[in-house]
C-alpha positions in Angstrom: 18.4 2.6 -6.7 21.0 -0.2 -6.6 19.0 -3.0 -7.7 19.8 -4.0 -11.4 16.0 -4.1 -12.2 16.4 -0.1 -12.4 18.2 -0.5 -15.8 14.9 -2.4 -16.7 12.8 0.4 -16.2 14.8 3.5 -17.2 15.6 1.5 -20.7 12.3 2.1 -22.5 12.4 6.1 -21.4 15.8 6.6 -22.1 15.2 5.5 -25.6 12.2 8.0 -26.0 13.9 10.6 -24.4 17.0 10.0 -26.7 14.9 10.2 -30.0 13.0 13.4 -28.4 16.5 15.1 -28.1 17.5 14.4 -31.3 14.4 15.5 -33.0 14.6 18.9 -30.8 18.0 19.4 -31.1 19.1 17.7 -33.7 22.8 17.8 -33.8 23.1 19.3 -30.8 21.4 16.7 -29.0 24.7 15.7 -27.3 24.8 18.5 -24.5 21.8 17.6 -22.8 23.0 14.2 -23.4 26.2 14.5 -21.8 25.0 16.4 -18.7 22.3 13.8 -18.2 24.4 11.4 -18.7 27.4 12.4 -16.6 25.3 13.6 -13.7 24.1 9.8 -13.7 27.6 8.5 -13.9 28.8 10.6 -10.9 26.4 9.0 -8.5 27.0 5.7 -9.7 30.5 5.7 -10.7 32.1 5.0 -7.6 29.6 1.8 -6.9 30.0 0.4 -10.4 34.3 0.5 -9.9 34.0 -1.4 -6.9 31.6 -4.0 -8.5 33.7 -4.3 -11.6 36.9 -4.5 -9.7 35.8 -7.5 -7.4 33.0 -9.3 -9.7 34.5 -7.7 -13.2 30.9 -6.5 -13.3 29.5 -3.0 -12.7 26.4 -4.5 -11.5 27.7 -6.7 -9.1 28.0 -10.3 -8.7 26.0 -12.2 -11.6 23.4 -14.0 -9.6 20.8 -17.1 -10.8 18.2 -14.3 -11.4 18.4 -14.2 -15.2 16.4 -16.6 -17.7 18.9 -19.2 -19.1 16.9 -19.6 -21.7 15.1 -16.9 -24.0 12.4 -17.0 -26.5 8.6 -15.7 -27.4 7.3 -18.6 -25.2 9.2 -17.9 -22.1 8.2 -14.3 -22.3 4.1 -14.8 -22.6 5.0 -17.8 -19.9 6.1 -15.0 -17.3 4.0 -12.5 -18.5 1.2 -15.0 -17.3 3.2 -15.9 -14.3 3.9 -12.2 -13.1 0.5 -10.9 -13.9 -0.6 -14.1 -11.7 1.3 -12.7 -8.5 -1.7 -9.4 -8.5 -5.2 -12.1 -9.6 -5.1 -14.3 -6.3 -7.7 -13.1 -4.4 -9.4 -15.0 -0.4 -12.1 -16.8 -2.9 -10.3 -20.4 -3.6 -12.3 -21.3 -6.3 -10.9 -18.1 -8.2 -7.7 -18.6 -7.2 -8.5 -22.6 -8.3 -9.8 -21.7 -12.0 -7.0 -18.9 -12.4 -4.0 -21.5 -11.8 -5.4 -24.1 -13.7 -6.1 -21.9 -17.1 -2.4 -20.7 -16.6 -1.2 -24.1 -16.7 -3.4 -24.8 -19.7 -2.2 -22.5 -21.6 1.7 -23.4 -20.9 1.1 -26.4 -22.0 -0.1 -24.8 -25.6 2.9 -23.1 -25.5 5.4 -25.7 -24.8 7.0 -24.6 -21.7 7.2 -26.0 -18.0 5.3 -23.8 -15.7 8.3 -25.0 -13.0 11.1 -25.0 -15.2 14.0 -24.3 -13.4 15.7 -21.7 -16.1 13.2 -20.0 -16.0 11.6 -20.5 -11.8 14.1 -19.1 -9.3 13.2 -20.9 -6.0 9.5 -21.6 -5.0 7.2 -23.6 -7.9 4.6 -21.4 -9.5 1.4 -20.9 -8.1 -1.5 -17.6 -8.2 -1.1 -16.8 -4.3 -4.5 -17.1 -1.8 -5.9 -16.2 0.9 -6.3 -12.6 3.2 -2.5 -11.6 2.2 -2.7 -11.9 -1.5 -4.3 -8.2 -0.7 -1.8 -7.2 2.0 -4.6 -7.8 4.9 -2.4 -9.7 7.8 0.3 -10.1 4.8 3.6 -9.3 3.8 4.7 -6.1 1.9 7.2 -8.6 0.0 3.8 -10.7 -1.4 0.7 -8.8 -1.5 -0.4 -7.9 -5.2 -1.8 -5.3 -6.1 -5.6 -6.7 -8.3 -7.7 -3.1 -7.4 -4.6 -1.2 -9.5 -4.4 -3.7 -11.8 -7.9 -4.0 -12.8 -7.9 -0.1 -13.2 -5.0 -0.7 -15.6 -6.4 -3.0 -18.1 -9.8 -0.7 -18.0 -7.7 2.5 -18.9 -5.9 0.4 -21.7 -9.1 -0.8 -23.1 -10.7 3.0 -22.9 -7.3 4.6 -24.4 -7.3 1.8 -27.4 -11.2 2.0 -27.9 -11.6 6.3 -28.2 -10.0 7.6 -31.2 -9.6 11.2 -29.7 -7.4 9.8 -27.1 -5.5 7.5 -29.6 -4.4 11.1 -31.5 -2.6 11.9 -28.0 0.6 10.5 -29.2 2.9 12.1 -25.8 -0.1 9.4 -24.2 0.1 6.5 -26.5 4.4 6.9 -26.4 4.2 7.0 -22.3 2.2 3.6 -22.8 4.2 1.8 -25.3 7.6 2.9 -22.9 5.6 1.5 -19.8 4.4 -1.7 -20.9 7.9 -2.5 -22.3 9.8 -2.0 -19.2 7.3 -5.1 -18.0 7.9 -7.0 -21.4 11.9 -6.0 -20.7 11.3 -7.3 -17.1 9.2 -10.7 -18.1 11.8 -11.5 -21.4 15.1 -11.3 -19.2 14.3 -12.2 -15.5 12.9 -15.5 -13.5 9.5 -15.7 -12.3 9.8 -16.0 -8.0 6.9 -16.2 -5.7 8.2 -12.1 -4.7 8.5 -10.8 -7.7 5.4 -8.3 -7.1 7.5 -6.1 -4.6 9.9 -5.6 -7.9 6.4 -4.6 -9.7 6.1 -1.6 -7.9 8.0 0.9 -9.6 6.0 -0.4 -13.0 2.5 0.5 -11.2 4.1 4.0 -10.3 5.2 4.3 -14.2 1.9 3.7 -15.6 -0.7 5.9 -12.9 0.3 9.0 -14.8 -1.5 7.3 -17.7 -4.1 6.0 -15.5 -5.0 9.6 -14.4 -4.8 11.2 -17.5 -7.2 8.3 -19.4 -9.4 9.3 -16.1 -9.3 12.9 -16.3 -10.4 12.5 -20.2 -13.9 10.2 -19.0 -17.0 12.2 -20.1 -18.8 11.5 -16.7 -16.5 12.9 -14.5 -18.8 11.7 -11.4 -16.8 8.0 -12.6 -13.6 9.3 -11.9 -13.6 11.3 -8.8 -15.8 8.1 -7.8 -12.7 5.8 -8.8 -10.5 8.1 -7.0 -12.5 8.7 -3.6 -12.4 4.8 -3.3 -8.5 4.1 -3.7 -7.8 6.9 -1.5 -10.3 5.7 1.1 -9.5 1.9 0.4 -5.8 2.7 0.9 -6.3 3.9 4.5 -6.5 0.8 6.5 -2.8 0.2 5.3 -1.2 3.5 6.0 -2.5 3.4 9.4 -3.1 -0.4 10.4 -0.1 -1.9 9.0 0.8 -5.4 10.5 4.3 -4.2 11.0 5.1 -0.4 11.2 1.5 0.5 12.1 -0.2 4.5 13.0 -2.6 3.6 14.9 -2.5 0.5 17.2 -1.0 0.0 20.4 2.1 -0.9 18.9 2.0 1.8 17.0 5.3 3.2 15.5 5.2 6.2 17.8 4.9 4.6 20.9 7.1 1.0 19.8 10.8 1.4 20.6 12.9 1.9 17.7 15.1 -1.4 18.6 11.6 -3.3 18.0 10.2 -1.6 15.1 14.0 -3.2 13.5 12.3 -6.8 14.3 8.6 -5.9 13.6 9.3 -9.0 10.8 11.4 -11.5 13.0 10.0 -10.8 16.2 11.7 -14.2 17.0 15.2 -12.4 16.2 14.8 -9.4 18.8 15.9 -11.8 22.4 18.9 -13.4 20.4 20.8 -10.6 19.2 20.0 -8.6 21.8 21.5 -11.1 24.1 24.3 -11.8 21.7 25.1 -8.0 21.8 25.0 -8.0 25.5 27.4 -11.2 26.2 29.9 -9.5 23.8 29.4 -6.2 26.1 30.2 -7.8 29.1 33.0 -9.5 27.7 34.5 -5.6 26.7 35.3 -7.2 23.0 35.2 -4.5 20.1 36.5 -6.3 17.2 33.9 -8.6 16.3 34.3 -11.4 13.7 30.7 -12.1 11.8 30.2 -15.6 10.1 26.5 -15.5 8.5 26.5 -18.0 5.8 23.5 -17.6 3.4 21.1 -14.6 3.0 22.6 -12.4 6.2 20.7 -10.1 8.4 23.4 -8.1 10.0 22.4 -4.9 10.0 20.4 -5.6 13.7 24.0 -6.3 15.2 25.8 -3.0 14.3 22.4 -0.6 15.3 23.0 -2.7 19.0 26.6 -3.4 19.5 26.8 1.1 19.5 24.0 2.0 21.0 24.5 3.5 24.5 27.8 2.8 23.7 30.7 5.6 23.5 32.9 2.7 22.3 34.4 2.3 18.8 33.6 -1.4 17.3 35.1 -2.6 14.2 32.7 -5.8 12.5 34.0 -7.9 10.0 33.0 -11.0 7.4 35.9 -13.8 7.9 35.9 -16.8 7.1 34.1 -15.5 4.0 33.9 -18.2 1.2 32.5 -16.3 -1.8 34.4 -14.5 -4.3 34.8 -11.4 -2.0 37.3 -13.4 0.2 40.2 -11.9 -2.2 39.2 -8.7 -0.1 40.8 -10.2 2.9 44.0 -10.2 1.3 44.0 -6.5 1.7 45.8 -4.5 4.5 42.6 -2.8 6.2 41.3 -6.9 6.5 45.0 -8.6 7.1 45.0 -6.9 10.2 41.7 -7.5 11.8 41.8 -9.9 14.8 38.7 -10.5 16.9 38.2 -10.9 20.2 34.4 -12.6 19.4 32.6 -14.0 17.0 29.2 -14.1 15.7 27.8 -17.0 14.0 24.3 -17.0 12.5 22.5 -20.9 12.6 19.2 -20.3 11.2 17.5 -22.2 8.0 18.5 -19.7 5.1 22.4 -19.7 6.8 22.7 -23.1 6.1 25.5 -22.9 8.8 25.8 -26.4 10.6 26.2 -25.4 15.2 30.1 -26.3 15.8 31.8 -25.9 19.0 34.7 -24.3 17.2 35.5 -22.0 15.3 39.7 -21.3 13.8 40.7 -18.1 12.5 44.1 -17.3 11.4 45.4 -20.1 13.1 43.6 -18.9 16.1 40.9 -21.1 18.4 37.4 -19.4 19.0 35.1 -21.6 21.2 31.6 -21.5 21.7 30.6 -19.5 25.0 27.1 -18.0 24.5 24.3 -20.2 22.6 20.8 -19.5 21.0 18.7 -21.5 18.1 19.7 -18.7 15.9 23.3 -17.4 17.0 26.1 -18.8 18.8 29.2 -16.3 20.2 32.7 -17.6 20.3 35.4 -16.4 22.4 38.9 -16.5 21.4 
């Protein structure tokens, strides 16, 4: 809901549903317009003041996300590229062939496959192995090839049966579908994770799916089509690798504390002890220094449970543009007793012995490979 990819997808549907007001309303087409669109600037308006008033962007803080360059080329490049993130399959030589036509036919095209304005992070490559299918994989990577193979056959069905084609309400759900990927493709970087952003474009388009189904003259196909994707779907509602139903880990019987490290496992010893060094100490104010890509939220579910105790967390030290928050009277006057320092890979925070904070000392007094604690 907060994610700037939203705009993406409501664009093509807002358009349709403007024109459909207009052509039902005519000039009276602005009072559904203005409730719609004021009920959606009340949820949002408060969120898009505080981004614009700190970033001078109601979106937030422009990020590296966007393609710095734009054209007909980059777009069928990361069409080919996104659409690659849902082909890899556990067969190599698949996976092999796939890759290699890809890179084929960017070289017709004239663009680098790897090009940095248009490649955030990882280099380009159609994913392998069990996890490309979500079996022993992450939710953030798995594609999604059953769903999309279903797609292009209901495309090929619609576009090849004339009495389908006269359907226009069908054919305009398509066109507003496929153009929130095209929307997607043309303005954003291919990255190896980009299928988890896919998702609310296969929930757009299995309305069409279903209807192009419902309209098959041997029904037996579809209720067949069905049965299968409900019953294939079963082994990851209930055996998921992290937040499985049934498994003796299951999410019943796992404490809730774990089930918030069923991803980094790893994590689970070093904030808990963190959390219960700062407890013995009796410090409430607590100072965070994450550098890079934070995971934070761990800290404040631990610090208060069993705890009657008010704590107050804060950033300092902060280095990005939000340090002109600290500036501010609710942040001048924050002074912590401890701090937490995060020292893993994506922090990029070097291990110091010290750390000074408004001309105050904080020295190192509880250690991990992934957090230190300093003590004023």
């Amino acid at each position: 809901m907060s994610k700037a990819t939203a705009y993406f997808y409501v664009f093509p549907f807002l358009i349709w549903f403007g024109f459909y007001l207009i052509k039902r309303f005519r000039w009276q087409a602005w009072k559904p317009a203005l409730i719609v669109g004021s009920i959606s600037l009340l949820l949002n308006i408060s969120h898009y003041l505080r981004n614009y008033n700190l970033f001078a962007s109601p979106l937030g803080e422009p990020s590296g996300y966007r393609n710095e360059i734009l054209g007909v080329n980059i777009l069928i490049s990361n069409i080919l590229r996104n659409i690659a993130l849902h082909i890899g399959t556990p067969i190599g030589l698949w996976n092999g062939k796939a890759n290699r036509l890809i890179q084929l036919i960017h070289i017709f095209i004239g663009v680098d496959y790897n090009d940095p304005r248009t490649t955030f992070s990882q280099t380009f490559f159609v994913p392998g192995g069990w996890s490309t299918i979500g079996i022993t994989g992450n939710e953030n990577s798995a594609g999604n090839l059953l769903h999309l193979a279903l797609i292009i056959i209901c495309i090929i069905i619609f576009l090849a049966r004339k009495s389908l084609r006269k359907e226009s309400y069908i054919f305009t759900y398509l066109i507003a579908t496929v153009s929130t990927f095209l929307i997607f493709c043309y303005l954003l970087k291919w990255q190896a994770w980009n299928s988890r952003l896919h998702l609310p474009l296969f929930v757009l388009i299995s309305p069409f799916v279903g209807v192009v189904l419902s309209k098959l003259k041997k029904q037996k196909i579809a209720i067949f089509i069905v049965t299968f994707l409900l019953i294939s779907s079963l082994p990851w509602v209930f055996f998921n690798r992290y937040r499985p139903i049934i498994d003796s880990n299951n999410i019943f019987q796992t404490p809730r504390i774990e089930q918030y490290f069923s991803n980094r496992p790893f994590l689970k010893g070093t904030y808990t002890g963190a959390v219960e060094f700062l407890n013995s100490k009796k410090c409430s104010n607590i100072g965070l220094s994450m550098g890079n890509d934070p995971w934070e939220y761990p800290l404040w579910v631990l610090l208060q449970q069993n705890n009657q105790k008010i704590f107050k967390i804060q950033h300092i030290n902060v280095t990005n543009i939000s340090a002109s928050l600290e500036k501010e009277a609710s942040y001048q006057d924050f002074e912590p007793c401890g701090i937490i320092s995060m020292e893993t890979k994506k922090s990029k925070q070097k291990k110091y012995q010290e750390i000074n904070f408004k001309d105050k000392t904080y020295v190192r007094s509880w250690d991990s490979p992934e957090l230190g604690v300093f003590i004023k």
